[in-house]
Backbone as numpy.savetxt, mean C-alpha at the origin, in Angstrom:
# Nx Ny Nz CAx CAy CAz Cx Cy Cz
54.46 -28.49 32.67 52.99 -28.63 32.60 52.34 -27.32 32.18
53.19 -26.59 32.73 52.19 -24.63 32.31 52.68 -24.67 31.05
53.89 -25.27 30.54 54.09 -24.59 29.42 53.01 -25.53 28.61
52.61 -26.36 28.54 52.10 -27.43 28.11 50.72 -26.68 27.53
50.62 -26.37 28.72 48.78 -25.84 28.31 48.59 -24.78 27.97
50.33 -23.63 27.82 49.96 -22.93 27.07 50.38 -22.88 25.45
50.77 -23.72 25.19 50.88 -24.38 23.85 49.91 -25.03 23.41
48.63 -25.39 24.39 47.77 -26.28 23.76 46.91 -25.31 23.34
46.88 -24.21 24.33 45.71 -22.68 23.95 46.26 -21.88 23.11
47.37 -22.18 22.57 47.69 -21.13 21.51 47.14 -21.95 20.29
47.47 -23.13 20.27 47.04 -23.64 19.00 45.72 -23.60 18.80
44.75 -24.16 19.85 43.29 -24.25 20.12 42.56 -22.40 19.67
43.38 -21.25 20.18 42.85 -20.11 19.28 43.39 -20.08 18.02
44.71 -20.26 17.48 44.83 -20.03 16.07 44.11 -20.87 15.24
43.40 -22.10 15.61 42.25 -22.67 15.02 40.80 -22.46 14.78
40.78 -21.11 15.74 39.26 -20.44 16.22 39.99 -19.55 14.78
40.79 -18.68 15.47 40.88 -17.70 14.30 40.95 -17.84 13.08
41.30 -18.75 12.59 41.65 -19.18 10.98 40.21 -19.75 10.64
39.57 -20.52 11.35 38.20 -20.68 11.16 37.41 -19.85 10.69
37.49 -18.94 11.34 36.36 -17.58 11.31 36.65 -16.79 9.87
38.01 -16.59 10.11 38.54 -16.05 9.17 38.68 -16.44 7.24
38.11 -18.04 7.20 37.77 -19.01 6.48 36.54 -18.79 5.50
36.71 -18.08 4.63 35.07 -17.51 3.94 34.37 -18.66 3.41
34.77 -19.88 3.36 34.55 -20.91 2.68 33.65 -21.97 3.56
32.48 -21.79 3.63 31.72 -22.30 4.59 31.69 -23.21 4.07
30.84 -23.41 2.12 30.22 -24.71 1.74 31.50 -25.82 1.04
31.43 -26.55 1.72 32.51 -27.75 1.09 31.60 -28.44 -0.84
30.30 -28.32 -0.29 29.65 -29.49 -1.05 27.68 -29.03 -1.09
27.41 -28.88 -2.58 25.83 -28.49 -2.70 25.17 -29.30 -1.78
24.06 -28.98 -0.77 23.19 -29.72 -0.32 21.64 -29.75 -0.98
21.21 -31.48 -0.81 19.70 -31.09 -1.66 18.95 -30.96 -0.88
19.05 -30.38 0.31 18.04 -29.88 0.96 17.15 -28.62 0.59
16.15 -28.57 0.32 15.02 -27.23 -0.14 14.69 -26.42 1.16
14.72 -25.20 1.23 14.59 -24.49 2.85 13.29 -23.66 1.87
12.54 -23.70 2.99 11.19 -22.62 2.45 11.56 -21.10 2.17
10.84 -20.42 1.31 11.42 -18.98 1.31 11.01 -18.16 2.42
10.12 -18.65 2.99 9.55 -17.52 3.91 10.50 -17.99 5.16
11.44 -19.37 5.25 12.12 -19.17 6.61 13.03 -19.20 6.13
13.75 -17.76 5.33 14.89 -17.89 4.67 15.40 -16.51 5.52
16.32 -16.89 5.95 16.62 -15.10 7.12 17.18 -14.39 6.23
18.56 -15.13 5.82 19.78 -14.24 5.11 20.14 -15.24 4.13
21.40 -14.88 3.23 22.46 -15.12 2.37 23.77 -14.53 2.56
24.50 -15.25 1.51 25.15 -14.70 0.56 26.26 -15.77 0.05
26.83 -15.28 -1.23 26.95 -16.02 -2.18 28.66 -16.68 -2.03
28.83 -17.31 -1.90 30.14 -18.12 -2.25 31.01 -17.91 -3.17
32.32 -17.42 -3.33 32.21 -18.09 -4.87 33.75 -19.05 -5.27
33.56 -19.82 -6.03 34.81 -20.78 -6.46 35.91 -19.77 -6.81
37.31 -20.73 -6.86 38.54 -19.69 -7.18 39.39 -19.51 -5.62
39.02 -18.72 -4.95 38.68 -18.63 -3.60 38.47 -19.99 -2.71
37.55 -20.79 -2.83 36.90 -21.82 -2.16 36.74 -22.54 -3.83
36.71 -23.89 -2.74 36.52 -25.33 -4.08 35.13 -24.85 -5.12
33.98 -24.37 -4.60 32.77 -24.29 -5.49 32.12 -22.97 -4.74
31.25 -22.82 -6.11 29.79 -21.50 -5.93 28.90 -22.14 -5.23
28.42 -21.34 -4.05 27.17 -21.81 -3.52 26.75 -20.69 -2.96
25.15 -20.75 -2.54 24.75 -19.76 -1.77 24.27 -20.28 -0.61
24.93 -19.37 0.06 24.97 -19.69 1.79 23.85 -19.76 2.63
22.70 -19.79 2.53 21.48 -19.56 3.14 21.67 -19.83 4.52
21.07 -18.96 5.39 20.76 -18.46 7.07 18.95 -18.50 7.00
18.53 -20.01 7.80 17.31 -19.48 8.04 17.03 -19.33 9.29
15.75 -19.15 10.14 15.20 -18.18 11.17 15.53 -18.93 12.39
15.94 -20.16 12.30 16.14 -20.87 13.35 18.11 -20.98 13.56
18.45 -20.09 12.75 20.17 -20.44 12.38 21.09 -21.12 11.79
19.96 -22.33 11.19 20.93 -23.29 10.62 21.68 -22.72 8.99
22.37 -23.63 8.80 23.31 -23.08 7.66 23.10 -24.00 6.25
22.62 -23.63 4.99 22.33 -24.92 4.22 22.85 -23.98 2.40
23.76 -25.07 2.26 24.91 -24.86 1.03 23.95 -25.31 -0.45
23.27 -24.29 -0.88 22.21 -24.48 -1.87 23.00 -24.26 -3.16
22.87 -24.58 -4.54 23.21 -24.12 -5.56 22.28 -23.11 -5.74
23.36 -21.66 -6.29 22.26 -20.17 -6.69 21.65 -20.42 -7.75
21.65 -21.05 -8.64 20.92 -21.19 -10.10 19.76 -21.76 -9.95
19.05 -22.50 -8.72 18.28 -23.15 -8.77 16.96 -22.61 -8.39
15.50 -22.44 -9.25 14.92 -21.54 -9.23 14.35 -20.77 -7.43
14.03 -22.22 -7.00 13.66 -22.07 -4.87 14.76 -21.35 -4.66
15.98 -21.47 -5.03 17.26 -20.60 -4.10 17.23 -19.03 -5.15
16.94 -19.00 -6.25 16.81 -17.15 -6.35 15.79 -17.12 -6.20
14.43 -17.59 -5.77 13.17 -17.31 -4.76 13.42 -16.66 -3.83
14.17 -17.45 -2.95 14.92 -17.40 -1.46 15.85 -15.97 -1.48
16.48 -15.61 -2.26 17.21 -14.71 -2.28 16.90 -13.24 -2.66
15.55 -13.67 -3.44 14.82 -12.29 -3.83 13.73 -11.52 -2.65
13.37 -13.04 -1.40 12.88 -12.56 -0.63 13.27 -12.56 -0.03
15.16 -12.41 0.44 15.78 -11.72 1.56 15.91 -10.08 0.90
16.11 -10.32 -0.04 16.54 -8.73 -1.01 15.47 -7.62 -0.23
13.96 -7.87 -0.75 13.01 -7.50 -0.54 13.01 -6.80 0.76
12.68 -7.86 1.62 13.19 -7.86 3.24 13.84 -6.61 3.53
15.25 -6.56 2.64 15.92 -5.17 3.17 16.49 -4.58 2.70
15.29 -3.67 1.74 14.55 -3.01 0.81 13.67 -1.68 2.03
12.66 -3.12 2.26 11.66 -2.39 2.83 12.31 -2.46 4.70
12.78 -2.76 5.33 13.78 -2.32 6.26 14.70 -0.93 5.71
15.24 -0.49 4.80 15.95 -0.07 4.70 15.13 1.32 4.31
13.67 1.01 3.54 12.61 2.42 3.15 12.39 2.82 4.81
12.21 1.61 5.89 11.28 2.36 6.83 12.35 3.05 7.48
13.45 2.68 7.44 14.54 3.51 8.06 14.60 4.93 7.77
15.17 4.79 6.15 14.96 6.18 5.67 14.00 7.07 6.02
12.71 6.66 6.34 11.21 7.18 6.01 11.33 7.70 7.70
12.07 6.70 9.15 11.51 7.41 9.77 12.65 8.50 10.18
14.03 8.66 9.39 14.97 9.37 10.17 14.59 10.53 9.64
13.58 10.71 8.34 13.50 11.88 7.67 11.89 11.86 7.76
11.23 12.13 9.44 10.25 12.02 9.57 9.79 13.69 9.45
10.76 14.44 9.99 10.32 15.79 9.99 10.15 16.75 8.26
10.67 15.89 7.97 10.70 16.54 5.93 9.71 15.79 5.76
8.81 16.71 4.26 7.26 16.28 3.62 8.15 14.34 3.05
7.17 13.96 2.63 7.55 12.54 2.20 6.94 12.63 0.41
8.13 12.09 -0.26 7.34 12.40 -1.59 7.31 10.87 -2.27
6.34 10.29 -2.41 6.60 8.77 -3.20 5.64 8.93 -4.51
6.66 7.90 -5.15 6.51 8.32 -6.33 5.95 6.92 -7.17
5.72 5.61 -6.39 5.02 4.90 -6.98 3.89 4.51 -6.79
2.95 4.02 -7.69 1.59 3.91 -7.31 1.53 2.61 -6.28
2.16 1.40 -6.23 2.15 0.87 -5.52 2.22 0.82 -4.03
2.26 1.52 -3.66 3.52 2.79 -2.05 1.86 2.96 -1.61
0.45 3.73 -2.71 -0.78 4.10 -1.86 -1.46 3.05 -1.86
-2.12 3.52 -0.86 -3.54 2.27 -0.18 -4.05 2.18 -1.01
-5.18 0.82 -1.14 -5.86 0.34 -2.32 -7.06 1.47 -1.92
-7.34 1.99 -0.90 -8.72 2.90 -0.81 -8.72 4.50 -1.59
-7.54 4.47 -2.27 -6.74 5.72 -2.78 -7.34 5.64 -4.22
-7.97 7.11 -4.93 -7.74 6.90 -6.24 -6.44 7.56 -6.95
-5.98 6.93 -7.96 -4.63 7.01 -8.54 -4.97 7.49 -9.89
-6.50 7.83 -9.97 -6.23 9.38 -11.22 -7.90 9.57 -10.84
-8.19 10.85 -11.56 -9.66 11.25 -11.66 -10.16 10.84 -12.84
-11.14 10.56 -12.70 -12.01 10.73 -13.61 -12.67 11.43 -14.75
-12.74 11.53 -15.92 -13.06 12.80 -16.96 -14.29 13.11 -16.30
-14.95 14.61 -16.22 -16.14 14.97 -15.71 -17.37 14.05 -16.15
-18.18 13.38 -16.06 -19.35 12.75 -16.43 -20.84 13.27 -15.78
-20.95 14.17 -16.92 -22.74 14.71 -16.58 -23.56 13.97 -16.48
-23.25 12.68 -17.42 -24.84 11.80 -17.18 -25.12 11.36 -16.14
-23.79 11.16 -14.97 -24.13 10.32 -13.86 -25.57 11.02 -12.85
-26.20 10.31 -12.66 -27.76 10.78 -11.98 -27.08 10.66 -10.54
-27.74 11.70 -10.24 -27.48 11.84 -8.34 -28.04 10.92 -7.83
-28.94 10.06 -8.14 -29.91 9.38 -7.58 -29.83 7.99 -7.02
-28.35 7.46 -8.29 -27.63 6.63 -8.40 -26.30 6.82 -7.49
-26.03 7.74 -6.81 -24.93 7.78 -5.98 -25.59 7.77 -4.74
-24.97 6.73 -3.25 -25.28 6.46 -2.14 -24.12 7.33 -1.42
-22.79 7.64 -1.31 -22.08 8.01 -0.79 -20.85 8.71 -1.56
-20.29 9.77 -0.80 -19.07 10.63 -1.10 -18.06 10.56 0.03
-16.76 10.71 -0.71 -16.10 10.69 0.46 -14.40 11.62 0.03
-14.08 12.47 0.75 -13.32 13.44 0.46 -11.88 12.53 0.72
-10.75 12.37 -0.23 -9.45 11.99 -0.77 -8.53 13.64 -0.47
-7.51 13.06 1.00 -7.00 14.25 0.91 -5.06 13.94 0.46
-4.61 14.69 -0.32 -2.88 14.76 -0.54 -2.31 13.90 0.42
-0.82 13.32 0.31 -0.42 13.06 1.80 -0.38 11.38 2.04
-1.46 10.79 2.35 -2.15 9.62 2.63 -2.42 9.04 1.70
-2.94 9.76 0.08 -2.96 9.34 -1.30 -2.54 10.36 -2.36
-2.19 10.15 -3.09 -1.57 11.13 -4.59 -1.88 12.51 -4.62
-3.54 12.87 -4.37 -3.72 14.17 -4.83 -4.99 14.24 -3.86
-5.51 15.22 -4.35 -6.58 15.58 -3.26 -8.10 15.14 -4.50
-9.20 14.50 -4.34 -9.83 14.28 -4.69 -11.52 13.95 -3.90
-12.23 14.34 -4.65 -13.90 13.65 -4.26 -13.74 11.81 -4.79
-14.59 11.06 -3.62 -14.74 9.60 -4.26 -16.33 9.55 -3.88
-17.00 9.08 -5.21 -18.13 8.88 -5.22 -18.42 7.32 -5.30
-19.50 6.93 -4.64 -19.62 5.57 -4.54 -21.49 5.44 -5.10
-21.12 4.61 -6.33 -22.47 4.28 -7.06 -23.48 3.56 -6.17
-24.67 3.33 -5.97 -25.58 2.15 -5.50 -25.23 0.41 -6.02
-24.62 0.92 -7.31 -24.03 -0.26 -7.37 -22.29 -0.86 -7.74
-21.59 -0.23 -6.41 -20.50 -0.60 -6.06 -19.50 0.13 -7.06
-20.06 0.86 -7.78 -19.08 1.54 -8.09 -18.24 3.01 -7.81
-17.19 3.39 -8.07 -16.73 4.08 -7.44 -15.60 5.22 -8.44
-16.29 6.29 -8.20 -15.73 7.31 -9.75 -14.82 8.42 -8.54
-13.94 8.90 -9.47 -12.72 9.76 -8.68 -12.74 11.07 -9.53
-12.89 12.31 -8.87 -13.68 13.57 -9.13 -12.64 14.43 -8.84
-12.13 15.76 -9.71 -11.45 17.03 -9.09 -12.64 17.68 -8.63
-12.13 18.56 -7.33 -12.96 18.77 -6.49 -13.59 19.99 -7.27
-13.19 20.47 -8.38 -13.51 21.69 -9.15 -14.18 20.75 -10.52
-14.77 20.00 -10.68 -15.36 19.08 -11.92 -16.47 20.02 -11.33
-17.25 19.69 -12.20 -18.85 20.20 -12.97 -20.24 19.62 -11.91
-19.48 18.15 -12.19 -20.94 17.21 -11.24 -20.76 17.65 -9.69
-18.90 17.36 -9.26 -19.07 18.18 -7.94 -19.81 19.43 -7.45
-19.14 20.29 -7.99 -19.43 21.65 -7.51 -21.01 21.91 -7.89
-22.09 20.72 -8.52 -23.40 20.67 -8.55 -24.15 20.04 -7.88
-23.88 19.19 -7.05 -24.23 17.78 -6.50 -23.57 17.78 -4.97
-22.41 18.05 -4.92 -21.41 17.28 -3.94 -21.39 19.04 -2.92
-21.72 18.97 -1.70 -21.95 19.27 -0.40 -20.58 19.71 0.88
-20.01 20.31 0.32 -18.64 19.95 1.68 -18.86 20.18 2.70
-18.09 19.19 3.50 -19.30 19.70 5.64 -17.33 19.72 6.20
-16.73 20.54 5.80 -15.66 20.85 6.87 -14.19 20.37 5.74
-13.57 20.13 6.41 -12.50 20.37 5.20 -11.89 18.56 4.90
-12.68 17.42 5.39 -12.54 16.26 5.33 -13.66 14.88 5.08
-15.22 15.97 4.84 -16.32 15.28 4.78 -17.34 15.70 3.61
-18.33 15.26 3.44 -18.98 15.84 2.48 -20.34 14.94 2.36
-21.18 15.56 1.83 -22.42 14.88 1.22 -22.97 15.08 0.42
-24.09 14.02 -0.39 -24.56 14.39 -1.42 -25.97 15.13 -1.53
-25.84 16.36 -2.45 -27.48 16.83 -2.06 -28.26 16.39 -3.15
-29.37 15.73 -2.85 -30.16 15.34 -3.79 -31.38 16.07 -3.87
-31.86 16.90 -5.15 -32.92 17.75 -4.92 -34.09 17.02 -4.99
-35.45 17.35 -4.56 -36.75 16.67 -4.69 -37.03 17.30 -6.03
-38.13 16.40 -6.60 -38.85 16.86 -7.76 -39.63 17.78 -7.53
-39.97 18.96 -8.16 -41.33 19.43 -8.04 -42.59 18.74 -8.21
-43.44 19.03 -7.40 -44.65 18.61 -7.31 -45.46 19.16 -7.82
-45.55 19.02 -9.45 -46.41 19.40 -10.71 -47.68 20.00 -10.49
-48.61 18.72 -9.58 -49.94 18.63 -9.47 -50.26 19.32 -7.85
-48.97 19.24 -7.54 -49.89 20.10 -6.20 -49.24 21.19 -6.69
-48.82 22.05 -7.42 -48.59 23.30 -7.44 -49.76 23.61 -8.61
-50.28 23.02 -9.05 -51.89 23.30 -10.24 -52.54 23.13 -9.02
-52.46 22.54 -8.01 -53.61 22.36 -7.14 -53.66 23.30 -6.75
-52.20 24.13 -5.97 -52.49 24.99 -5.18 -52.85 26.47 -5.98
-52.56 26.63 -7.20 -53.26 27.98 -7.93 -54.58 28.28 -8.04
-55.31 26.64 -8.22 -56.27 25.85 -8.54 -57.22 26.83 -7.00
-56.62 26.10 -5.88 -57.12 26.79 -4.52 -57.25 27.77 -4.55
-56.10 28.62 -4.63 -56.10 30.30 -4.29 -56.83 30.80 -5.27
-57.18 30.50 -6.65 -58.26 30.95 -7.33 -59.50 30.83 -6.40
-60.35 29.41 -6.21 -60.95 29.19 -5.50 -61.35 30.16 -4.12
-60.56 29.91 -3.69 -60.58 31.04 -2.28 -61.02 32.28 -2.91
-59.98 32.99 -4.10 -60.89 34.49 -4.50 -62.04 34.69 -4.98
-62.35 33.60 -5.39 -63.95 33.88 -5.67 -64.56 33.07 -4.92
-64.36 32.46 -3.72 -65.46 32.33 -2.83 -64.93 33.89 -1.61
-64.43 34.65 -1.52 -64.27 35.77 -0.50 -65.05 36.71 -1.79
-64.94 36.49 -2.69 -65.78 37.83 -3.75 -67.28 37.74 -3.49
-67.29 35.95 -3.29 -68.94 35.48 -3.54 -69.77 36.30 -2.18
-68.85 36.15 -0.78 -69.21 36.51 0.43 -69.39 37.77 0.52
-68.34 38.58 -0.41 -68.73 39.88 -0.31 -69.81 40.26 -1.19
């Protein structure tokens, strides 16, 4: 009887093991469509080896589904596991080499609030027409820059050494800034006021 059952457990693991050991998951294409976004993992099958090519898809719940790779949903599926760990694999890098500067090199990588070049100097722009500035520092976006924001939604990207800046643009500390807008002179009250002080000298002449 002992020997019995241990002949039945030897066979019962060399069936575990050869299983596992079995790279040949898909017998047969399934037409089942799995969404890409609950697509966990892959990877690819291939004939020679095993009866046919398939790609192995793992989605989020575990199940297992034997897709043909040629079919456009399954390199969907496969481009957004790629992706996946891509960007797993940047944040890794990014945080083991947290203490070194970080240098990226595509425009895609900065925030949309970032400008990604300056602007040629533009004199015509009227101060009058700008509501807000706002200082762009290295680091967080590409380069260090002024962002000016029009009254009407527009938004021009300035070296902090341009012409209109260093005429217009205000720095309040090494991350803020404002715009100075000068008043007009007041034409008629400055004729007024000569106008007066004449006045006044010849009414103090008249008294004397």
């Amino acid at each position: 009887m002992r020997t019995a059952l241990l002949c039945l457990f030897a066979v019962l693991l060399t069936a575990t093991v050869c299983q596992s050991l079995n790279p040949c998951v898909c017998i047969k294409i399934s037409s089942k469509i799995v969404p890409v976004q609950r697509t966990k993992s892959y990877y690819l099958q291939k004939s020679g080896l095993c009866d046919i090519t398939a790609a192995v898809l793992t989605t989020v719940k575990g199940r297992t589904v034997c897709a043909d790779p040629n079919k456009p949903w399954v390199i969907k599926a496969m481009q957004f596991v790629d992706d996946k760990r891509r960007t797993v694999s940047t944040t890794a890098s990014a945080m083991s080499t947290a203490s070194e500067p970080t240098v990226i090199t595509t425009a895609m990588t900065w925030s949309s609030v970032c400008c990604l070049k300056n602007n040629p100097s533009i004199n015509g722009l009227h101060v009058k027409h700008v509501v807000d500035c706002k200082v762009q520092k290295a680091g967080h976006c590409p380069f260090d820059a002024i962002i000016i924001k029009t009254h009407k939604g527009r938004t021009l990207c300035y070296d902090s050494t341009a012409d209109w800046v260093t005429k217009h643009v205000v720095m309040k500390g090494t991350d803020s800034c404002e715009i100075q807008k000068r008043k007009p002179k007041d034409k008629k009250a400055g004729r007024g006021g000569k106008r007066g002080k004449r006045k006044q000298k010849q009414g103090i002449g008249n008294i004397n």
